[in-house]
C-alpha positions as CSV (number, residue, x, y, z in Angstrom):
1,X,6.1,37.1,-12.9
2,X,8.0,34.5,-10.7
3,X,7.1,31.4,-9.7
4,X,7.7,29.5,-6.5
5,X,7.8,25.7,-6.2
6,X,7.3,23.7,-3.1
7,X,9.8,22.2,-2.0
8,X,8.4,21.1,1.4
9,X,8.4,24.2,3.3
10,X,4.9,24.5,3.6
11,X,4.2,21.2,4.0
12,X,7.2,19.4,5.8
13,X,7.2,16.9,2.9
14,X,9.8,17.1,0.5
15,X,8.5,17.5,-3.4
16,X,9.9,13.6,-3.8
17,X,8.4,12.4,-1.4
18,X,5.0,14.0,-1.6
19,X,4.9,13.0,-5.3
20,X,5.3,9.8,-4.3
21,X,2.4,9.5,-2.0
22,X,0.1,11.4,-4.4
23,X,1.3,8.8,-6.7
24,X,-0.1,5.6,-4.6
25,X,-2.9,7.6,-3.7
26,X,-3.6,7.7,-7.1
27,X,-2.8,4.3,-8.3
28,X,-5.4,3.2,-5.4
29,X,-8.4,5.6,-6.4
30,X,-7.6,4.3,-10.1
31,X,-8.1,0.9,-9.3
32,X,-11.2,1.5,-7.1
33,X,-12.9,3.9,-10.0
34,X,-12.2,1.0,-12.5
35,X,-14.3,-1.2,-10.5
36,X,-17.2,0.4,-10.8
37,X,-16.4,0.6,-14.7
38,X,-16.0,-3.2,-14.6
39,X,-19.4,-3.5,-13.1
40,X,-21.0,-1.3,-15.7
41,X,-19.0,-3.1,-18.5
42,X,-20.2,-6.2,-17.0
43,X,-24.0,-5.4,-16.8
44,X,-24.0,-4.3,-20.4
45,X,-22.1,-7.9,-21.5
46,X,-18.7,-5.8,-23.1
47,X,-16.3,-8.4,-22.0
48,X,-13.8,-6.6,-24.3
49,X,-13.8,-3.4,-22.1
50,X,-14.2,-5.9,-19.0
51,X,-10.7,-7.1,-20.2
52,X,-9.1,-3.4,-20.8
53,X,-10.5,-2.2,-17.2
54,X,-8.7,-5.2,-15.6
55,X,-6.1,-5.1,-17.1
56,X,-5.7,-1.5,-16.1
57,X,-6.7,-1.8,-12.9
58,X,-4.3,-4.5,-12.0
59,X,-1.7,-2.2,-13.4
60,X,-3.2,0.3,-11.3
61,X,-2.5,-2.3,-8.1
62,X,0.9,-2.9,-9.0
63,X,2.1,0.2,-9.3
64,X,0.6,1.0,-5.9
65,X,2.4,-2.0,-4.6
66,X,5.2,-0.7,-5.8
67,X,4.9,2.8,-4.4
68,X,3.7,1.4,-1.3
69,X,7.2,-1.0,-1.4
70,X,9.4,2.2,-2.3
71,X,7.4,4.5,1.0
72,X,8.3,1.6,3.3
73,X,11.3,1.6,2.9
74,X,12.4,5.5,3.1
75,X,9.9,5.5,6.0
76,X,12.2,2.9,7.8
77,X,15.4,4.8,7.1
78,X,16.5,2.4,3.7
């Protein structure tokens, strides 16, 4: 059996750069799933996971920002 890989002709996005949007997109669904966990964490007075699930989801930001940084740039021509 042979396997094909994407490599944008389907989509008009190269593999690189496709991977990087589904890689903000992800950072950015991360940190908005880990504030509902930081709401339930809260309600039940765990202010050890409250910690974790900030700390994860401001890791989660960053690296968005970061994606988001990387994007604008190739989308400008740099």
């Amino acid at each position: 059996m042979t396997s094909t890989s994407e490599t944008g002709d389907v989509t008009g996005t190269r593999d690189k750069d496709y991977n990087l949007i589904w890689y903000v997109e992800a950072c950015l669904s991360n940190a908005l799933r880990l504030e509902q966990y930081i709401q339930d964490a809260e309600r039940d007075k765990d202010s050890e996971v409250v910690d974790l699930f900030r700390k994860a989801q401001s890791d989660s930001r960053k690296g968005a920002e970061l994606g988001k940084q990387l994007l604008r740039a190739r989308l400008n021509g740099g």
